[in-house]
C-alpha positions as CSV (number, residue, x, y, z in Angstrom):
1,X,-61.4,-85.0,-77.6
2,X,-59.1,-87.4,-75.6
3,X,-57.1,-85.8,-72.7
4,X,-53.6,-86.7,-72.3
5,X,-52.6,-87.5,-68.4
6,X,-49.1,-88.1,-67.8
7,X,-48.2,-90.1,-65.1
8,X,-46.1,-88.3,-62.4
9,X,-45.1,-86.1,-64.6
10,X,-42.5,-86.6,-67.7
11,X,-41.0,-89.3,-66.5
12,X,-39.3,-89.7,-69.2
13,X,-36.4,-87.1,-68.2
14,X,-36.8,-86.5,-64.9
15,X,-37.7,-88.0,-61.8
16,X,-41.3,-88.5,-61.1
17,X,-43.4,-86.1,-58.7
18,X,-40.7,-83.5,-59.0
19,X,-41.4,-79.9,-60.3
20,X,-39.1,-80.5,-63.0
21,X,-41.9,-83.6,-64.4
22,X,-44.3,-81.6,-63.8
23,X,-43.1,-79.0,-65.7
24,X,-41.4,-80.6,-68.4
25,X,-45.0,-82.8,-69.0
26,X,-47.3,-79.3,-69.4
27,X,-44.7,-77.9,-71.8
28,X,-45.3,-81.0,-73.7
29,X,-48.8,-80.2,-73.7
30,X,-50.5,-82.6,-71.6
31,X,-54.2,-81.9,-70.2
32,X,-53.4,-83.4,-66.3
33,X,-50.8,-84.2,-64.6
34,X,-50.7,-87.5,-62.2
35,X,-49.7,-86.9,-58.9
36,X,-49.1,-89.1,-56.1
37,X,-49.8,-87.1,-53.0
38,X,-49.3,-88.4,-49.4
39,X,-49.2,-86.4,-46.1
40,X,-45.9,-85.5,-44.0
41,X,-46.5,-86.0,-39.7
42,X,-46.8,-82.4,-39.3
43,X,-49.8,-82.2,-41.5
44,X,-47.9,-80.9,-45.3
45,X,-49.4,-82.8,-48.1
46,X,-46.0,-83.9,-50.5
47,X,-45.5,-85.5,-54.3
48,X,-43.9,-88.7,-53.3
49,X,-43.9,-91.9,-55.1
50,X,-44.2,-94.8,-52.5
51,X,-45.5,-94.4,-48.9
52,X,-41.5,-95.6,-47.7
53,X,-38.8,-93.1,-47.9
54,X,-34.9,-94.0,-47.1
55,X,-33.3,-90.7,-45.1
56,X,-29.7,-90.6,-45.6
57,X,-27.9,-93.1,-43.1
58,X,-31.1,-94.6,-41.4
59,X,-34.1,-97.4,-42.4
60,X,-36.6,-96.7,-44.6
61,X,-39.9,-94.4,-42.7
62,X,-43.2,-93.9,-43.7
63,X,-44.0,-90.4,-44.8
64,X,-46.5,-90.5,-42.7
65,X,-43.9,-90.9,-39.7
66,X,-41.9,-87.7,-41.5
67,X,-42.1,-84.1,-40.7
68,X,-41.8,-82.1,-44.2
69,X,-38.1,-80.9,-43.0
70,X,-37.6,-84.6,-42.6
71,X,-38.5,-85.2,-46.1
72,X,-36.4,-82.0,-47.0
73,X,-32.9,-84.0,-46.6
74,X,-34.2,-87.2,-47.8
75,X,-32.7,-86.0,-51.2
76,X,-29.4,-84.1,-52.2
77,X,-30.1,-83.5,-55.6
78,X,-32.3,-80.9,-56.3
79,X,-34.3,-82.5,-59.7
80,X,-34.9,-85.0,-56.9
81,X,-36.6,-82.6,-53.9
82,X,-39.9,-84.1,-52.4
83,X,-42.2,-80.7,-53.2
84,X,-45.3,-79.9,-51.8
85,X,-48.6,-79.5,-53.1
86,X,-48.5,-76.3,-51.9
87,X,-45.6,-75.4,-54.3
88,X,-47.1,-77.4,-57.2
89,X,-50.3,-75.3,-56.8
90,X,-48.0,-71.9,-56.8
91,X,-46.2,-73.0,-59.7
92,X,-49.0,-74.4,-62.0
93,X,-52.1,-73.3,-60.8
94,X,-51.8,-69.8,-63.1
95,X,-55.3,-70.8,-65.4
96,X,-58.8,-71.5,-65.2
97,X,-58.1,-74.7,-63.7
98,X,-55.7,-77.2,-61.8
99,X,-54.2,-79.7,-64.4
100,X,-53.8,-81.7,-61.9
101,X,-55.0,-85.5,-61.2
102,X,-54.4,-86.2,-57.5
103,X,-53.8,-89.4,-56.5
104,X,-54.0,-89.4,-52.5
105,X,-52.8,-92.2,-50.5
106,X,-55.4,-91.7,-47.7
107,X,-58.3,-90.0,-46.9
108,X,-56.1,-87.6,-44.8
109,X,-53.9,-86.7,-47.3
110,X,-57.1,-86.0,-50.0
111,X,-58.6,-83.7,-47.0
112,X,-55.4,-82.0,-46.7
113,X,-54.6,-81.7,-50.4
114,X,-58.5,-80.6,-51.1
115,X,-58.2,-77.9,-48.2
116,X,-54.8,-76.6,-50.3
117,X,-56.6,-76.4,-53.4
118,X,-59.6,-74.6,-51.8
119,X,-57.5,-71.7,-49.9
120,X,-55.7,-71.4,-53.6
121,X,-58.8,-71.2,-55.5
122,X,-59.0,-74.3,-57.1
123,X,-61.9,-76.0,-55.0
124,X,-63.7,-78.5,-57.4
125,X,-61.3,-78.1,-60.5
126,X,-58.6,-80.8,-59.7
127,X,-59.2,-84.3,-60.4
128,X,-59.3,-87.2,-57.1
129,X,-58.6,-90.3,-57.0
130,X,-57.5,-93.2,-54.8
131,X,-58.7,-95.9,-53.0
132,X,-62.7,-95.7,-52.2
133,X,-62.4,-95.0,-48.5
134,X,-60.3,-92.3,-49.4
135,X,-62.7,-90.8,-52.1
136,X,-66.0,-91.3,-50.2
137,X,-64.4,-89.4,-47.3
138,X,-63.2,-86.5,-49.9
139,X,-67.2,-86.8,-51.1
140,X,-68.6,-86.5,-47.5
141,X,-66.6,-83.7,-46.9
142,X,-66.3,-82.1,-50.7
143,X,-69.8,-82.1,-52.2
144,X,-68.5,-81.0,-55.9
145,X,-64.7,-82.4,-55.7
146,X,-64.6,-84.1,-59.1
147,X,-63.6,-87.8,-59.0
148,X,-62.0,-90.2,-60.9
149,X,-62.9,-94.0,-59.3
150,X,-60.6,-96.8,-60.2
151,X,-63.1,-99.4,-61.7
152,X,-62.2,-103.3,-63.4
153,X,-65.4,-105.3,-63.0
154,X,-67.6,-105.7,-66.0
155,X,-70.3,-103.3,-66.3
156,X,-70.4,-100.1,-63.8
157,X,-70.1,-99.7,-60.6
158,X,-73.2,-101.0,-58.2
159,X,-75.7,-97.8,-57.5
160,X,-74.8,-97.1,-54.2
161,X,-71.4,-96.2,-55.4
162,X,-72.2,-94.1,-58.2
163,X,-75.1,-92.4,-55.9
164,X,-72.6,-91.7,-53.4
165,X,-69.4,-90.8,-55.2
166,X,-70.9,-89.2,-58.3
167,X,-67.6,-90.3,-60.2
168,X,-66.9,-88.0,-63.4
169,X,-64.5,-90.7,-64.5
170,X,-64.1,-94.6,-64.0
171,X,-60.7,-95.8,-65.1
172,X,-59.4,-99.3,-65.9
173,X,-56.4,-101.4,-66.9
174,X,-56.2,-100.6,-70.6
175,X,-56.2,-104.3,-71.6
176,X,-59.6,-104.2,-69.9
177,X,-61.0,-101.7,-72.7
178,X,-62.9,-102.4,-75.0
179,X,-65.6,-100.5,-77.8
180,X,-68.9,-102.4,-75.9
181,X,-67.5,-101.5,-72.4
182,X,-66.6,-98.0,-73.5
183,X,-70.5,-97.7,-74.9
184,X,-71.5,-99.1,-71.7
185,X,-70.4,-96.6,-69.3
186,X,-71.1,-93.9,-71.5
187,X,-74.4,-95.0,-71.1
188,X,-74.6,-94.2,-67.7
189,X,-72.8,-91.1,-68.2
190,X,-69.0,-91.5,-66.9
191,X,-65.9,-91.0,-69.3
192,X,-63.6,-93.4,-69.6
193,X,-59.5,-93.2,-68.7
194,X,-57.6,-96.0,-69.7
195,X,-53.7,-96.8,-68.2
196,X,-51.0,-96.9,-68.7
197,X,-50.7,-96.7,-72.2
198,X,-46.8,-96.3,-73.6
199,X,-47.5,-98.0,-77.2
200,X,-47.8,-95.6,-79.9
201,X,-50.1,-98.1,-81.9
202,X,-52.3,-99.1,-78.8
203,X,-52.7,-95.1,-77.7
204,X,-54.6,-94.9,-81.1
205,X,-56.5,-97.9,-80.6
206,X,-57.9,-96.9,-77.5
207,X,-58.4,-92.9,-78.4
208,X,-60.5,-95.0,-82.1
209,X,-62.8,-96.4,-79.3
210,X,-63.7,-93.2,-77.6
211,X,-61.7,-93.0,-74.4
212,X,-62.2,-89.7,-73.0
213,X,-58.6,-89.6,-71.4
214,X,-55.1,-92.2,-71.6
215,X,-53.0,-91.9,-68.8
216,X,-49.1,-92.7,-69.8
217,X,-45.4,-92.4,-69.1
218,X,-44.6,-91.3,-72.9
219,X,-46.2,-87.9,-72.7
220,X,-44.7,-86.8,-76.0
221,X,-46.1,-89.8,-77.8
222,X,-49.4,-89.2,-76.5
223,X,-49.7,-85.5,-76.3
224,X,-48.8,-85.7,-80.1
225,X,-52.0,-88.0,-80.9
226,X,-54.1,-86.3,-79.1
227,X,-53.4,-82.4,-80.3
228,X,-53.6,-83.8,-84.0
229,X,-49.5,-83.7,-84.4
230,X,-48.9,-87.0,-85.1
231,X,-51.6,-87.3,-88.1
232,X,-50.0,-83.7,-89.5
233,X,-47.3,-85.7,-89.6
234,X,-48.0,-88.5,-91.4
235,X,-50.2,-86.6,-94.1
236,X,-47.8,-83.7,-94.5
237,X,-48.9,-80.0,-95.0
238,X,-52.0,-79.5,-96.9
């Protein structure tokens, strides 16, 4: 099976990291959503896209240099309203698990976003990623977190790092993937996500291969490979 991950949410009609994506993207039927999670100065971790954010009237700030009711009047438009992870959590964590891949921008924001997911019951089932300061600190801290390392050198990752982070996933460019590097790290036990795939023909490529997950900004595309839809589809009712 191949999960579907769709990047930011279904950014397809609406704005990305907003509850509207997110929710729009699990009705479609996707297995994670993407996440881009960075924290406020006051300590909230938020969905925002870039670390800059332009308030109304003033330069550009980091998030970083924002308190959350900072980031509250960045936006007018509701669709558009920076959430927080604690929201997301309250609004989607309802199951067994988080469908949630969170991308954090720092190791302070994947602390922070790992503590939420912990006081809501979800310690361990959401997916991490980021860059690999930021995930060993989530490791040193998060013995079972489950991980998702960005990887695009040949073969896998040196044995230190796969001692230390214990990825569940490495992920690549997917004009990186391949069948004999797909084998290869299945070898030494990782899945396999490839992004961002928004060809219909190249999502089936990829899936043929074995990718365990494709990330994507054409949710309904994918989702409809990946539940069996689109080959209903084509071979009509039996």
């Amino acid at each position: 099976m191949t999960l579907s991950i769709a990047l930011r949410g279904d950014t397809a009609r609406f704005p990305g990291n907003t509850l509207p994506a997110l929710r729009s993207a699990l009705r479609a039927g996707a297995d994670l959503v993407k996440i881009d999670v960075h924290l406020t100065s006051d300590g909230y971790p938020v969905l925002v896209d870039e670390r800059v954010v332009a308030l109304p009237g003033s330069p550009p700030h980091q998030v970083a240099d924002l308190t959350l009711a900072e980031l509250a009047a960045a936006r007018d438009d509701v669709e558009r309203r920076i959430p927080t992870l604690m929201e997301v959590i309250a609004e989607f964590g309802g199951g067994d698990t988080a469908p949630l891949l969170v991308d954090a921008a720092s190791p302070q924001a994947a602390l922070a976003a790992d503590t939420v997911l912990r006081e809501h019951g979800f310690g361990d089932l959401a997916l991490f990623t980021g860059p690999l300061e930021t995930l060993q600190a989530l490791r040193a801290r998060s013995p079972g977190a489950r991980i998702m390392l960005a990887w695009e050198q040949p073969g896998p990752p040196p044995e230190e790092v796969a001692r230390t982070l214990r990825p569940t996933f490495l992920g690549s460019h997917f004009s990186l993937v391949d069948r004999e590097r797909v084998a290869d790290l299945h070898r030494h036990g990782f899945g396999v996500v490839a992004w961002t795939v928004n060809e219909f023909p190249e999502m089936a490529r990829l899936m043929g291969m074995g990718v365990d997950a494709l990330a994507t900004d054409r949710v309904d595309d994918l989702v409809s490979l990946t539940s069996g839809r689109a080959q209903e589809t084509v071979t009509g009712p039996p």
